[in-house]
C-alpha positions in Angstrom: 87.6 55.6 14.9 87.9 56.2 18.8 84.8 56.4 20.5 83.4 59.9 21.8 84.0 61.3 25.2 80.8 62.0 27.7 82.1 65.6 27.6 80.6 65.5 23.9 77.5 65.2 25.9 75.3 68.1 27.4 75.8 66.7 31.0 76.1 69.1 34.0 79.6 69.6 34.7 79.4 67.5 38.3 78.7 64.4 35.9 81.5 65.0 33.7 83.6 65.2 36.7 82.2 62.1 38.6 82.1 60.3 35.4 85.5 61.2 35.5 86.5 60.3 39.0 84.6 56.7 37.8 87.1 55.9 34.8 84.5 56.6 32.4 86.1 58.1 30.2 85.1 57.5 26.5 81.9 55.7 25.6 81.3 52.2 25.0 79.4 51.5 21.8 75.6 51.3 23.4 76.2 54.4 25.3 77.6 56.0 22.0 74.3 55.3 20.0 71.5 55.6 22.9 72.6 58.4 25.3 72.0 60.8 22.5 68.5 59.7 21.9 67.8 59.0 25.9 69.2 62.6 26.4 66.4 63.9 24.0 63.8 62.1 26.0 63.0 59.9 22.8 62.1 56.0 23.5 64.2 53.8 22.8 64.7 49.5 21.8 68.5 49.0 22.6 69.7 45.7 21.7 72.8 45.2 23.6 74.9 42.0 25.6 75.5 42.3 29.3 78.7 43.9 29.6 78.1 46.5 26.9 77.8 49.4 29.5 74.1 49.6 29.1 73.3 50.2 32.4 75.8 53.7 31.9 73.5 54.2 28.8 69.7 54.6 30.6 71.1 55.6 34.1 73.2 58.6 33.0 70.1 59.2 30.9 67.7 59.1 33.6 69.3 60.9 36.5 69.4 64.0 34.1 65.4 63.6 35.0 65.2 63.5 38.4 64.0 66.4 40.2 65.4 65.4 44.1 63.2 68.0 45.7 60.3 65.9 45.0 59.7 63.0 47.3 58.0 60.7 44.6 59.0 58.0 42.1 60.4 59.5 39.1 61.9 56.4 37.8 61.8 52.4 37.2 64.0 50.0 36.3 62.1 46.6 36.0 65.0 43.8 36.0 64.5 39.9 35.6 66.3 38.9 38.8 67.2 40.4 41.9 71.0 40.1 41.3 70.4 42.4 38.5 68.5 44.3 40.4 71.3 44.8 43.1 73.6 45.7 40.3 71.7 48.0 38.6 71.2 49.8 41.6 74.9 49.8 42.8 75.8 51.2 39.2 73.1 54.1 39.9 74.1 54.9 43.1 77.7 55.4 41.7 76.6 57.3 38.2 74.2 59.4 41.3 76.4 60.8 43.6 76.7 64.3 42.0 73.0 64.6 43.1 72.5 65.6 46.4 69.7 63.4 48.3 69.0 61.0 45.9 66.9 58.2 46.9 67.3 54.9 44.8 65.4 52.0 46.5 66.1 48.1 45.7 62.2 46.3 45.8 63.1 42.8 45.4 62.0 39.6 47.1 64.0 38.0 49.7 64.2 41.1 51.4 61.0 41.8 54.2 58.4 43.1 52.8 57.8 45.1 56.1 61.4 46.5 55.8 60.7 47.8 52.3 57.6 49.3 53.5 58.6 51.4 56.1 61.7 52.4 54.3 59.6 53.9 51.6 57.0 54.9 53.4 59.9 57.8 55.0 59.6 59.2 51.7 59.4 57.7 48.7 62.5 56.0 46.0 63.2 58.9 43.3 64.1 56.0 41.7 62.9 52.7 41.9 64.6 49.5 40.9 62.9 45.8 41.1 61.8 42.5 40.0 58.0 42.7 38.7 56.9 40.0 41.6 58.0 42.1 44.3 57.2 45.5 42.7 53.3 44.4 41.8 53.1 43.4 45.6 54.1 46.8 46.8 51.9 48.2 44.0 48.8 46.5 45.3 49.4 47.1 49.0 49.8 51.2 47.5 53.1 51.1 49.2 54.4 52.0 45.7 52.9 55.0 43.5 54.5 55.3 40.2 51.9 58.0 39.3 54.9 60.8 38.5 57.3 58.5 36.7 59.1 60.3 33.9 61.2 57.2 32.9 60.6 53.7 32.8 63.1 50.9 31.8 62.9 47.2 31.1 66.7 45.9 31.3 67.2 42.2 29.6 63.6 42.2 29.0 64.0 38.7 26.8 65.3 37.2 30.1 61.8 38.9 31.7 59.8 37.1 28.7 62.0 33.8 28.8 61.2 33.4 32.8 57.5 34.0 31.9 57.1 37.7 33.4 55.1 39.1 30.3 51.7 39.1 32.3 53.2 41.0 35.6 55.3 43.5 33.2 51.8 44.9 31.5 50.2 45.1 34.8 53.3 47.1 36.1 53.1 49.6 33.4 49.0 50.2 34.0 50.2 52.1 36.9 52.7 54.2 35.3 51.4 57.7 33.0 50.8 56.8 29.6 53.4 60.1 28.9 56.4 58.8 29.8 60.1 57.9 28.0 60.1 54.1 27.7 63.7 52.6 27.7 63.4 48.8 26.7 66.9 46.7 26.4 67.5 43.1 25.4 70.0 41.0 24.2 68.1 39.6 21.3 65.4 40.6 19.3 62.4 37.6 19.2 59.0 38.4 17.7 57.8 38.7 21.6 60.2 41.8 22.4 58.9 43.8 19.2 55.1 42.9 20.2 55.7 45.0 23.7 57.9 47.3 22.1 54.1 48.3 20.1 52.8 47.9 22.7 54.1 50.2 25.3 56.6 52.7 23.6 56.0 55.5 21.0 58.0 55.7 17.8 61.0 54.1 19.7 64.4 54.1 18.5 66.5 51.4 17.5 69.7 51.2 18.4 72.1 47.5 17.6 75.6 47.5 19.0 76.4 44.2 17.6 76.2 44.0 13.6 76.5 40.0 13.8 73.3 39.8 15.0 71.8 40.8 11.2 73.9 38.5 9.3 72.5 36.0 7.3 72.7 32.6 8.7 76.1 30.9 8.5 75.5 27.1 8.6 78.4 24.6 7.9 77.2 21.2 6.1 78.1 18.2 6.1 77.1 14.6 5.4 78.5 11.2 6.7 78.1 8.5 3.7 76.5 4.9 5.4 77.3 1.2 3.6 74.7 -0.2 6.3 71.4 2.0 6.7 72.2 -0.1 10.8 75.2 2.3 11.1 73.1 5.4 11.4 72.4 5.2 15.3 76.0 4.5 15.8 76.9 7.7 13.8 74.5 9.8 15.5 76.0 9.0 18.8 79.6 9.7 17.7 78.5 12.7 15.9 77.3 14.1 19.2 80.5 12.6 20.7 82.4 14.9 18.5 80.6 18.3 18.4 79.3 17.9 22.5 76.5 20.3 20.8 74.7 22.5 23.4 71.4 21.8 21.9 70.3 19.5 19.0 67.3 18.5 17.0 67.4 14.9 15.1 64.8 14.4 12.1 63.6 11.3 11.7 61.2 10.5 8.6 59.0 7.8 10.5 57.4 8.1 14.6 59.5 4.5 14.9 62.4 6.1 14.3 62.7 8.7 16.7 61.3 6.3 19.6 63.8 4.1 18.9 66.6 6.8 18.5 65.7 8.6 21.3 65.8 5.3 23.7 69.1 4.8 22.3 70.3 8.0 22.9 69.3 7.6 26.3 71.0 4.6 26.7 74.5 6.4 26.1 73.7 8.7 28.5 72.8 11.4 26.2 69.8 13.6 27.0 67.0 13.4 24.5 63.4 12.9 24.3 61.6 11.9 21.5 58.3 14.5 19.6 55.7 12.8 17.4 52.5 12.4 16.3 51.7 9.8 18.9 51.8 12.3 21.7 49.3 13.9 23.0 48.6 17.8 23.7 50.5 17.5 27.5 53.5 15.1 26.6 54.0 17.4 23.4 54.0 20.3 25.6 56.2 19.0 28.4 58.6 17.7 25.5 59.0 20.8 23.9 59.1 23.0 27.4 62.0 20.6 28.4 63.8 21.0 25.1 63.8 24.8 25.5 64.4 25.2 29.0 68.0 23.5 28.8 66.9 20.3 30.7 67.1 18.1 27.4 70.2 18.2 25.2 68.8 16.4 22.2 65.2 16.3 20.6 64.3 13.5 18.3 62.0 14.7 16.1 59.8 14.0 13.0 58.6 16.8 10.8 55.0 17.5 11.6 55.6 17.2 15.4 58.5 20.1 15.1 56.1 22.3 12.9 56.4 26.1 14.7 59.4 25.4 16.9 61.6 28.1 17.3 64.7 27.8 19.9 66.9 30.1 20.1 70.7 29.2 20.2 70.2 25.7 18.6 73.8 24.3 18.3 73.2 21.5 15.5 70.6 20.1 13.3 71.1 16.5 12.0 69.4 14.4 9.4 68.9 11.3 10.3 67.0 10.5 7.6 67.2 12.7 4.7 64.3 14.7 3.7 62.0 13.7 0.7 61.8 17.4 -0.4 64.8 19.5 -0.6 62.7 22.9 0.8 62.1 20.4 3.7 66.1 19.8 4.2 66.4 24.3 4.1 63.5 24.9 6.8 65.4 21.9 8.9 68.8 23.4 9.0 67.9 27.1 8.9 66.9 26.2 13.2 70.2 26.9 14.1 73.4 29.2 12.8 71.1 32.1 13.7 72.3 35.3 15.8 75.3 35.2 14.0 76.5 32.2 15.3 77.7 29.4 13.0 75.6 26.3 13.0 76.4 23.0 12.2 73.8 20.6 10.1 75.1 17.0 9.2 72.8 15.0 7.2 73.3 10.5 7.3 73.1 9.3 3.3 73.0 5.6 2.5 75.7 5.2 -0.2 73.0 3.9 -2.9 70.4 7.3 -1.9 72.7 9.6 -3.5 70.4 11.1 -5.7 68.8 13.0 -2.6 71.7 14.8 -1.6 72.6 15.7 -5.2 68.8 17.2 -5.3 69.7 19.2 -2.2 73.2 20.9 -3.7 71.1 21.7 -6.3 68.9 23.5 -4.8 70.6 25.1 -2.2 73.7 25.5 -4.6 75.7 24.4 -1.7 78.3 21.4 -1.3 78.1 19.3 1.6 82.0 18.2 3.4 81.8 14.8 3.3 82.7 12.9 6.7 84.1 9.4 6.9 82.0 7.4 8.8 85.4 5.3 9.9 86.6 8.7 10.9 83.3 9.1 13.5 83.6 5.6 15.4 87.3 6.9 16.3 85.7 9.0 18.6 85.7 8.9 22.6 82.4 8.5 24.0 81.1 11.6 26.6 78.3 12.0 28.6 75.7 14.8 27.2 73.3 15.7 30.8 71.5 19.0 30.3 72.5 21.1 32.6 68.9 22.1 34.2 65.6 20.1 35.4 62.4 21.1 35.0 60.2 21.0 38.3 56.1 20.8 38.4 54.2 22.5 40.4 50.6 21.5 40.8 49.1 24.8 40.3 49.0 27.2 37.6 46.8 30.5 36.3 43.9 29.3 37.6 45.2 29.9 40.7 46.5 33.3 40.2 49.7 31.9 40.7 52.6 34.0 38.8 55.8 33.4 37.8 56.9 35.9 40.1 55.5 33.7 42.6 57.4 30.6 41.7 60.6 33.1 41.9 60.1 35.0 45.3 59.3 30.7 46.6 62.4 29.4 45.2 64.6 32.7 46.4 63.2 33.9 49.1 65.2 31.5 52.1 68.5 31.3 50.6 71.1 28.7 48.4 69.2 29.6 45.9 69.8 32.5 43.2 67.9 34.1 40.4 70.6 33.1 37.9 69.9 29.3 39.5 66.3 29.9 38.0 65.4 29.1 34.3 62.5 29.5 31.9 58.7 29.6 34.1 56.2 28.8 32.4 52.6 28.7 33.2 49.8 26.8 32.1 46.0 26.8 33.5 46.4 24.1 35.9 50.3 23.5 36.4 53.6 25.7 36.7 56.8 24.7 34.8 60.3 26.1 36.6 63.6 25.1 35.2 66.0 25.5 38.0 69.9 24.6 38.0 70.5 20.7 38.2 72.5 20.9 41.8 69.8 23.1 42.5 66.4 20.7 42.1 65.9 19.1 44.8 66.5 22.0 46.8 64.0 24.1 44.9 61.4 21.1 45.4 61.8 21.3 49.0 61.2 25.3 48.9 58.1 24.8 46.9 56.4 22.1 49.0 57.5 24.2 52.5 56.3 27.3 51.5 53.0 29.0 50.2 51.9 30.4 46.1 49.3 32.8 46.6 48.1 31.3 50.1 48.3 28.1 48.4 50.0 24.8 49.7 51.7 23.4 46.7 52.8 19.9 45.7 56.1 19.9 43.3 58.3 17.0 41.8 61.1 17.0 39.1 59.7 15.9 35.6 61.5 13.0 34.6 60.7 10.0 31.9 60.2 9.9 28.5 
């Protein structure tokens, strides 16, 4: 079935004929589902990719809100990074140009401060457009009043919560009226993003373009039968020589086993850290920040150590020892082939431990492909470096210092762009950044030549076991 036309829509006739004069002709999916709702001033929890015409969706939405003889803020797009941010506002400017006067301001770091100021203080954005460092700064200074806003939109508010914005988000929205249309978008759905959607929207509505995302979990298994329980480092290796996962998480049965694997690992120049009992609350931490920031490619891992993770997007799961219990072998592999995406879970067996494996099938009611082992040593080693680095910085929320902060250092003087800038995350006394590999030193030399909150910071790459 084709999709509608915006002249299905009660727009004003100049939109139709802009949208027009713009190629937009029929709608995409998203804007299909949630311009109806927007329209009708409902809130709304779009789940949508980049690319899906989303920002069509809420700005077509919005404009039909603003009221251009008033010189005040009547909307607010809070964005992740400032490219988005230049984007979004580009698209709005283009979607705006029926309306006369229209006043769409950009408040992002790496622009003056001063500049923003005076330009706003001419008369103020109709709509507003910014990155929640930047935006709280003009908020406090009361260079910003989002007293009238009618509309207010988070856009790839997972990427806000993955970078660690959370804290500055909430704040934001104290300043906005509590009677408002809330428009929240993201391209996945984690417990975090339905917290804030209770939070701060009232009886949204859901809207999902993508129907992969609900499928159950589609995980293809495998196991690799071992003569020599010596072979099983050798096969791990090739394994990751074969499938160059993304992301991996090794099960080991014993805290020996992964130290020793991980070194290994390491060795090949594969990127892996080991997570056990043995470590305490900080290396645990810094372990598991590394793993899910994309500077580590493989996690070796015992049981009890990898209780309560959850990352996103995990390429491969692989049993290097198998499980004693075959519920444990299920809450192992189900850590990846989530999303929709088709995982990959390849568990070693020693030819005499057979009996495990047959306890699994059973259980599962699954069979397992079975994968020569002579098959796996044919294969040509690679090199596995994760493509970011995690950088320290030595203060954290005692300090005030927010990850909005850390962003406005690390962009503010150029070579460096929000999409070069990872996962921030901050603890009482330290900051974690994960920044773009080519990009770390760099972004070390930015922190330690310029101030966080008045504050002189020291910075280095995390790097060691």
């Amino acid at each position: 079935m084709p999709n509608q036309k915006f002249s299905t829509l009660s727009l004003p006739k100049t939109q139709l004929l802009n949208l027009e004069e713009l190629g937009y002709t029929s709608m995409t999916p998203i804007q299909e589902k949630a311009l109806p709702i927007i329209l009708k001033g409902r809130d709304l929890l779009g789940q949508a990719q980049t690319g899906s015409g989303k920002t069509a969706a809420f700005g077509i939405g919005l404009l039909e809100q603003i009221d251009v003889r008033q010189f005040t803020t009547q909307s607010l797009i809070i964005c992740p990074t400032r490219e988005l941010a230049d984007q979004v506002s580009k698209e709005l400017r283009r979607l705006g140009r029926y309306i006369p006067n229209l006043k769409i301001s950009t408040v992002c770091g790496g622009t003056p401060i001063k500049r923003q100021i005076h330009a706003m203080g001419q008369h103020a954005p109709h709509i507003a457009v910014g990155t929640p460092g930047r935006l709280l700064d003009h908020l406090e200074r009361r260079t910003l009043d989002l007293a009238d806003v009618k509309v207010l939109v988070l856009d790839e508010a997972d990427r806000m919560l993955d970078m660690g914005f959370l804290d500055e988000v909430e704040e934001i929205i104290q300043y906005t009226p509590q009677r408002r249309q809330t428009l929240l978008f993201s391209a996945t759905y984690p417990q975090d993003i339905q917290a804030i959607s209770r939070k701060i929207q009232y009886k949204p509505e859901m809207v999902v373009v993508e129907a992969t995302v609900t499928e159950a979990p589609k995980i293809e298994q495998s196991v690799v039968i071992l003569e020599d329980g010596r072979d099983k480092s050798d096969a791990t290796l090739n394994l990751l020589y074969q499938y160059a996962p993304e992301s991996t998480v090794v099960f080991c049965n014993t805290i020996a086993s992964t130290i020793e694997l991980a070194e290994f690992l390491q060795d090949h120049n594969i990127d892996s850290l080991a997570l056990h009992g043995d470590l305490d609350q900080r290396e645990r931490d810094q372990v598991l920040l590394r793993f899910s920031n994309h500077s580590c490619r493989v996690l070796v891992a015992t049981d009890v150590a990898a209780r309560g993770l959850d990352i996103e997007d995990l390429s491969m799961v692989v049993n290097y020892d198998i499980p004693f219990d075959a519920e444990v072998y299920v809450h192992r592999i189900g850590r990846t082939g989530r999303a929709g995406k088709t995982g990959i879970a390849v568990s070693l067996s020693l030819a005499g431990k057979g009996h495990r494996l047959e306890d699994i099938k059973a259980y599962t009611e699954q069979e397992m492909i079975e994968i020569p082992f002579s098959k796996l040593v044919e294969t040509s080693p690679i090199s596995l470096i994760a493509p970011m680095l995690t950088i320290e910085i030595n203060e954290g929320k005692k300090s005030k210092i927010s990850a909005g902060d850390i962003l406005g250092a690390l962009t503010s003087r150029g070579g460096i762009q929000g999409a070069d800038v990872g996962k921030i995350t901050i603890f009482p006394m330290q900051s974690y950044v994960a920044v773009k590999r080519e990009c770390a030193e760099k972004a070390v030399d930015q922190i330690w030549n310029t101030t966080l909150k008045g504050l002189r910071c020291r910075a280095r790459i995390v790097k060691g076991e």
